[in-house]
Every structure is written in C-alpha cells, then in structure tokens.
N, C-alpha and C positions, 0 to 999 in steps of 0.2 A: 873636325872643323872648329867647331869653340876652344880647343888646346889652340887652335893656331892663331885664332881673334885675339886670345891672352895675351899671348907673346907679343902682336903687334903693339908698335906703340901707339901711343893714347889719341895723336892726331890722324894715324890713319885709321882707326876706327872710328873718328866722329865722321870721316871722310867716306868712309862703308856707309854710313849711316845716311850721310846725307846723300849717296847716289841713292841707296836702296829708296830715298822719301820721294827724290826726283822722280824715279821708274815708279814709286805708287800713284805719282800725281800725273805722269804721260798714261797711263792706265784708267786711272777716274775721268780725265778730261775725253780721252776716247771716248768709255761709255756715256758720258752726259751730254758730247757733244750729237754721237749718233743717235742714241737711244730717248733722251730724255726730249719731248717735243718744245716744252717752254725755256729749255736752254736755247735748243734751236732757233728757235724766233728771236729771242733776245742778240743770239750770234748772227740772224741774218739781220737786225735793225739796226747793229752797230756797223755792220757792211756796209749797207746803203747809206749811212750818213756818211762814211766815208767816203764812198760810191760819191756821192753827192758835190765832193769838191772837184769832182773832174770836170762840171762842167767850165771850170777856168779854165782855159787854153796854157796859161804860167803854170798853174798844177799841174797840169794833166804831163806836160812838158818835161816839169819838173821830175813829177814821180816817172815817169819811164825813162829819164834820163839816170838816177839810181837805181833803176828796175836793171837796164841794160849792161850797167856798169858793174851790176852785182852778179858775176858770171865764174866760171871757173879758173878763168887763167889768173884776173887778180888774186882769187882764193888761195892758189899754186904758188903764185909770187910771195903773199905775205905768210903765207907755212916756210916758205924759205928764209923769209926776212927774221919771222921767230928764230927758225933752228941757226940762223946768222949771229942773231944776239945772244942766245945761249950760250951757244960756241965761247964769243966772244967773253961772256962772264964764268967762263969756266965752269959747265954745267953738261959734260955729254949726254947724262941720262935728261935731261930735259929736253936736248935739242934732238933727241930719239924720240920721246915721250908726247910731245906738242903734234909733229906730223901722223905719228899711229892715230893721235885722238882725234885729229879733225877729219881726216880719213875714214875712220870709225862713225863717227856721228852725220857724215852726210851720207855713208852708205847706207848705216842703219835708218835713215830720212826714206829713203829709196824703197828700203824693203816692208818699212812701214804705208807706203803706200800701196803698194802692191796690195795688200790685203784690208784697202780702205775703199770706201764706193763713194758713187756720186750722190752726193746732194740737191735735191730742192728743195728753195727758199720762195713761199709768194713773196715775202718782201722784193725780192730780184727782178721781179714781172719776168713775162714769159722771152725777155731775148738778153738779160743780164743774169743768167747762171753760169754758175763755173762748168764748165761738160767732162772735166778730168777729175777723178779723185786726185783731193790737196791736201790730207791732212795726213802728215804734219806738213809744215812751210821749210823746205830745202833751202830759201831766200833767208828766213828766221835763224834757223840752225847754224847755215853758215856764219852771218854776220855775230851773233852769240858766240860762237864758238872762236871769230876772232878777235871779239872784247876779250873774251875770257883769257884766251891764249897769250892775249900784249897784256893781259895783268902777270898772270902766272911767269913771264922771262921778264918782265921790269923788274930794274934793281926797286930794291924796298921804299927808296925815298918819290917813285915814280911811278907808282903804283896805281894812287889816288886820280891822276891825270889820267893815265890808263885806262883807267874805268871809268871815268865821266865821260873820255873821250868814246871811250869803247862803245858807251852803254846811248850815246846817242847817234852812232853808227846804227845799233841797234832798231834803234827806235825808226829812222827814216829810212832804213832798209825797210822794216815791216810794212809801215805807215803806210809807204807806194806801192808794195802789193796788196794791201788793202783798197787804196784808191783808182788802181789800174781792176780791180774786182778780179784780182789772179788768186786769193785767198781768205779765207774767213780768220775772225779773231783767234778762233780758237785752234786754226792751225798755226797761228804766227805761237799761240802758246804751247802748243804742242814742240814746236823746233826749239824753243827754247828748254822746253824741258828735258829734250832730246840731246843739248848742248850741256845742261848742266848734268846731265847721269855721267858723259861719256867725262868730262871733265873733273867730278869727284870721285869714279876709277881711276881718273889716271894719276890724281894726285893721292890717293889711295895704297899704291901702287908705287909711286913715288917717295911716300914718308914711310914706308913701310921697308924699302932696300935703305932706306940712308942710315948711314953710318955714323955712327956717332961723333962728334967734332966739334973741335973749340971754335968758338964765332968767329968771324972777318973782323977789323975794327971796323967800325960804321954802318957794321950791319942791321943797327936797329936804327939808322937815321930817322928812318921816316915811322918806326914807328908809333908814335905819338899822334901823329895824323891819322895813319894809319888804321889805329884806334877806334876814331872819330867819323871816317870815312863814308862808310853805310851812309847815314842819315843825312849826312848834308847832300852826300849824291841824289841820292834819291828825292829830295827836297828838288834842287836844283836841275835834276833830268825831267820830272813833274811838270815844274813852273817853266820850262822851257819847251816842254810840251802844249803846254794850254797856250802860253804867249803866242805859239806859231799856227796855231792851230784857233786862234780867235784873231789873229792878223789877217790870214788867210781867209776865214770867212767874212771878214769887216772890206776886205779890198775884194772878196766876189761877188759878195751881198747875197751868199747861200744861208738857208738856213742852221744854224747850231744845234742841233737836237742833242736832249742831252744824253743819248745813247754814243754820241760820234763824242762829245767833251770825255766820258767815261771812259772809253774804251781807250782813246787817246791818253788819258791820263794812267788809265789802269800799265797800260803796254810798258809807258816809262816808269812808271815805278815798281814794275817784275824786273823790266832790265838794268836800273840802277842797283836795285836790293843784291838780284846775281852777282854782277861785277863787285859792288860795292862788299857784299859778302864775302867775296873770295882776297880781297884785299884784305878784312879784319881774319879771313882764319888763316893767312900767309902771313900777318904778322911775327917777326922776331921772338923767340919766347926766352932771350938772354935776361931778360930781367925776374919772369917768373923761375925760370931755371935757379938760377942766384937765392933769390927769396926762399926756393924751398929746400937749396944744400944750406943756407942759414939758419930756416928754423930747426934742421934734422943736425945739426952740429948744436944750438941750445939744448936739446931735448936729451943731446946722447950724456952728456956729464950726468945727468938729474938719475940718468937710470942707471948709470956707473954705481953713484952716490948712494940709491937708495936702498936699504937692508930693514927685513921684515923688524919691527919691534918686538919685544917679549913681553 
C-alpha cells in the first residue's frame, strides 16, 4: 500500500488525505453528537431557534417549498445535466465519475442511518421531536454534493460562481430542514461530511488515472481567481446568511437567539470553505509545473559544472 501512495501523484494524495480527514470528522461528529450530552443541548438550542421561525406563515411556506423541491427526481435530473457538461468538455472519466459519487454518498446517507437512533431533545418539548433516526441529513448530502459536482464539471474560469452558487443551495436546503424541525445541526453537518469523503475519493481516484498532458490554451483562465476564491466565498455566503436570517426575524418579530445567528452562520461558512476549497485545489497547476521545469533546467548546468577541488 505505501509503494502504491508513492507512485500516485502528489494531488491525489493530498485528495487521499482530505477524504480520509472528512471520514474522521463524520466519525467524531457521530460520537459527540450521540454520546457527548452538552453537544447535544447546544444541537437541540440551535434547532429550536430555528424551529422558531416557523412560526411565519412566509417561512414556514418558504422552507417546505425547498424542503419539497429537494427530492430525488431533480437530484437525477442535474447528475445528468453534470454528466451532459462533461461530455460536452471532453472529460468521459468525469461524466462516469460525478453520477458513481453522488449515487455513493446518498446511499452511504441511508446506511448511515440505519445504524443511527432517535433522539431527545427537552429543548423540543414533548410534541416537536424528530420520531426517525436523522443523522446524517440525506437533504444536506444531496444538495453538497451537487455544489460540489457543478464545481468539479465547470470549466476553470466558472468555477468560482459554481461555488458560491452551489454553497448557497446548500445552505437553504439545510436551513428548511432545520426550520421544518425534519433535522438537527449536526445531521446537516454530518451530510456534508458525507458529501465531502465521497467527493475527495473521487477526485482521488480521478488525478490518480490521468494521464499526463500538455494544458488546453485557457486552461488557467480563471485561475487567478481561482486562487482567491475560498475566502471571499465564504465571507459572502456568511454575510448572506446573517442578512437573511436577521430580515427574516425583523419582518416576524421572532426572537434571534444567538444560538440560531451561530448555527446559521457556522452552516454557511462549512459550505462555502467546501465548495470554495475545492475550487482552490482544481486549480490549473501550468504555472507551478513551468516554475519547477525552470528551476530543475538552472540547477542542472551548476551540477554538470561542478568538480571536486584538490
């Protein structure tokens, strides 16, 4: 097994690396979410403050109208729209690659529940508990995993849209199963964790068969943005979290606990960092490549050159 890690190249193993971190962190968030009692309380406080905005009739409306619409057939539809675009940029291992992994990651949601139980929450009071084991969030998973997927088939220079767009799918997908009280925080983070294992396999898995090849022209367009991507997203899925989410309570006149600001903010800025992350490590590497057959062509004369003294 380590003869075969050598071999791979350098970004699929950082890509080994970061599922294997994902799969530790869906594993600790289990145990603290079951096990640990004062995680618990704090996961059922940030419930019911979201729990909390249902009492709006426009909320309440609102989230099960993305509750409803976040179902399998669209799921189906945009795994084909993926494997459509691939196609379309000349990529068949991708347009392979995208439907295994989203396939993968809602089954594995499924079988993760199976061997998850019910919870109670006193924050819930006795007639607002969930009655089904929910963790992880199959709602979560899905919508993660098709931010992730419209980053990973955008060409480079489209990436960054991809993921802001994505990563606030993400987020009001979560958000109304949260306020419909169909899930707790910590299963919405559980799905996404769930999204990012299956998704650093596959890219994993993906830089590991590719073949070696001279760039596209244009193929670095975007990345200079690219680049930069991560942080502005996540800034800006944050701050578009809180504005909507203190609009919302200013036009219900619910209170803002700052359990419900937190959890909202925390949500958007796991699913920007995702998205946003996987556009900085799909970055183009034609410039590093370049830099480092440049410095190993200065280096090579010097050791041509050089003969012991006497």
């Amino acid at each position: 097994m380590p003869a075969t890690l050598d071999r791979m190249p350098d970004r699929a193993r950082m890509a080994l690396l970061a599922a294997a971190g994902f799969a530790s962190a869906l594993l600790i968030t289990a145990l603290v979410a079951f096990e640990w009692p004062l995680a618990a309380f704090h996961d059922a406080n940030v419930l019911a403050g979201f729990r909390a905005l249902a009492s709006s009739p426009r909320i309440d409306t609102a989230a099960r109208w993305i509750a409803d619409a976040a179902t399998p057939l669209p799921y189906v539809l945009l795994g084909a729209g993926f494997v459509g675009v691939a196609l379309a940029r000349g990529r068949p291992r991708l347009a392979l690659a995208v439907p295994f992994a989203m396939a993968a990651a809602s089954g594995t949601t499924e079988l993760l529940k199976l061997a998850g139980r019910v919870r109670y929450a006193a924050a819930l009071g006795p007639y607002g508990q969930i009655s089904v084991p929910s963790w992880p969030s199959g709602h979560a998973t899905a919508a993660m995993m098709v931010a992730l997927s419209a980053v990973l088939v955008s060409p480079p220079v489209l990436r960054p849209l991809a993921a802001l767009l994505g990563s606030a799918l993400a987020v009001a997908v979560s958000c109304s199963m949260l306020i419909l009280t169909r899930h707790y925080p910590s299963d919405v983070l559980g799905g996404f964790l769930v999204a990012g294992t299956w998704m650093s396999l596959t890219i994993a898995l993906l830089w590991s068969s590719k073949r070696r090849r001279v760039p596209q022209r244009g193929a670095d367009e975007g990345a200079a943005g690219a680049r930069w991507a991560l942080l502005p997203a996540a800034l800006a899925a944050a701050g578009l979290a809180a504005a909507i989410v203190t609009s919302l309570v200013a036009s219900t006149r619910v209170h803002a606990s700052g359990s419900l600001i937190a959890g909202a903010t925390t949500i958007a800025i796991i699913a920007a960092a995702m998205t946003g992350g996987l556009v900085v490590a799909l970055r183009p590497q034609r410039d590093a490549e370049r830099e480092a057959t440049t410095g190993s062509r200065r280096r090579l004369p010097m050791t041509r050159s050089w003969t012991p003294e006497r």
